[in-house]
VOGU-3710 file (C-alpha; in Angstrom, 3 decimals, decimal comma):
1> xxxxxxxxxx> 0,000/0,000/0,000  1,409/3,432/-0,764  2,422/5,930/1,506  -0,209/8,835/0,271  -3,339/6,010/0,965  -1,786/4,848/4,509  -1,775/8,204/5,375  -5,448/9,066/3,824  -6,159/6,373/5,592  -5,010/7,222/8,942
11> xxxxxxxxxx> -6,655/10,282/8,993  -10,323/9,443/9,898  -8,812/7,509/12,469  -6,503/10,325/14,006  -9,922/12,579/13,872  -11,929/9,819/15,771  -9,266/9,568/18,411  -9,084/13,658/18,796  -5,292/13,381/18,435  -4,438/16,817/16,730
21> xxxxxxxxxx> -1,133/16,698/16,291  -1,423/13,442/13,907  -4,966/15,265/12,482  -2,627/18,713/11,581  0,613/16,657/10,086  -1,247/14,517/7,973  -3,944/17,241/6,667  -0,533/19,355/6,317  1,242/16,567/4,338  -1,161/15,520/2,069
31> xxxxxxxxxx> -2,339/19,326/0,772  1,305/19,231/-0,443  1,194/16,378/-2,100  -1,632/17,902/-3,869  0,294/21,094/-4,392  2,883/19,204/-5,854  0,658/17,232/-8,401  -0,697/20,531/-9,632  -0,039/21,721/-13,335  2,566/24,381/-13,910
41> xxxxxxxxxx> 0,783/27,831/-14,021  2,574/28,298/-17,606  1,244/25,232/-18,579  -1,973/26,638/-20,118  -1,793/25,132/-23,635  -4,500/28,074/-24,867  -2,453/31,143/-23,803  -2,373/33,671/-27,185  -5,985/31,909/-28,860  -8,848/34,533/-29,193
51> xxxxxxxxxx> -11,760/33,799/-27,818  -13,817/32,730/-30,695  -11,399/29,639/-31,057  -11,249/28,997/-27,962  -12,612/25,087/-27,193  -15,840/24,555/-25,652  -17,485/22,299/-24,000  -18,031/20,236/-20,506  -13,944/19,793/-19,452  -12,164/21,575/-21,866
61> xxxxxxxxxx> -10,643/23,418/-18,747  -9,544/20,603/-17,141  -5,593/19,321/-17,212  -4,131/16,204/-16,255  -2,114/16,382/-12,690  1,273/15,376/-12,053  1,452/11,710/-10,699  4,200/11,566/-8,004  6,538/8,410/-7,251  6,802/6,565/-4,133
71> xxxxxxxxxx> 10,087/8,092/-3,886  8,492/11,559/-4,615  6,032/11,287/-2,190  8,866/10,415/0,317  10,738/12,836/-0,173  7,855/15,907/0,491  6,769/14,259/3,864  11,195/14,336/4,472  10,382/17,696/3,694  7,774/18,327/5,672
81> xxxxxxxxxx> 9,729/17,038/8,958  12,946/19,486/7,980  10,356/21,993/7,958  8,588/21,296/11,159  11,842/20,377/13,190  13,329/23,591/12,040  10,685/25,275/13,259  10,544/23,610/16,531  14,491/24,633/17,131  13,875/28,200/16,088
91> xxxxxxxxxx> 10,950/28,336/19,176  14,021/28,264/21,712  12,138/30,225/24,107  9,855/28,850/26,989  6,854/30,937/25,679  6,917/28,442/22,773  7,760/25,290/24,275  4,264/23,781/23,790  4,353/24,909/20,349  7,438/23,523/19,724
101> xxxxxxxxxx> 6,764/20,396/21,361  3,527/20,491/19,214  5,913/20,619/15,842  8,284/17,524/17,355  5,167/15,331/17,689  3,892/15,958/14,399  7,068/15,376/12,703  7,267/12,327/14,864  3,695/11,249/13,408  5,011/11,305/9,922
111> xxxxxxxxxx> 8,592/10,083/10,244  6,473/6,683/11,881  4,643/6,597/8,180  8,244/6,568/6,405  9,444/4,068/8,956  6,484/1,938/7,526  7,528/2,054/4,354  10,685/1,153/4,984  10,193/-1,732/6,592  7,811/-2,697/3,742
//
């Protein structure tokens, strides 16, 4: 099973146990995996075409999204630890120690997904 569905899948279950740290990294993870499978701004295939030759019709707008690799989709939730354990060791005061406790847990939620896959 992939890494993007285990996590999808884990979800619901992190929002029936109330445990908002796993509810926040996952929801945080998987909108960017979406942003990453999003078309290229520039990629608009109609840019200079007036518009009486322009297409019409029911999805004529749409375009095809990027489909990411395991190793892709690795490598954004890596990301998205750097990012969050960064940000936890920038909150050095103790005003922000909940917050940046808040940030280790949630990295810790998604390094246990990798971890899975790994051992897969």
């Amino acid at each position: 099973m992939s890494l993007r569905v285990r996590m999808r899948q884990a979800l619901p279950e992190a929002m029936r146990a109330r445990d908002k740290a796993a509810v926040s990294a996952l929801r945080s993870a998987l909108a960017a995996l979406d942003n990453a499978e999003a078309v290229p701004a520039g990629a608009a295939e109609l840019r200079g075409v007036s518009v009486e030759e322009s297409p019409v019709g029911v999805g004529v707008t749409e375009a095809a999204r990027r489909e990411l690799s395991e190793r892709e989709t690795a490598d954004i939730v890596r990301r998205e630890i750097a990012e969050r354990r960064s940000a936890a060791a920038e909150l050095t005061s103790a005003a922000h120690a909940g917050h940046a406790a808040r940030l280790h847990e949630e990295a810790a939620v998604l390094h246990r997904f990798l971890d899975e896959q790994a051992a897969q």
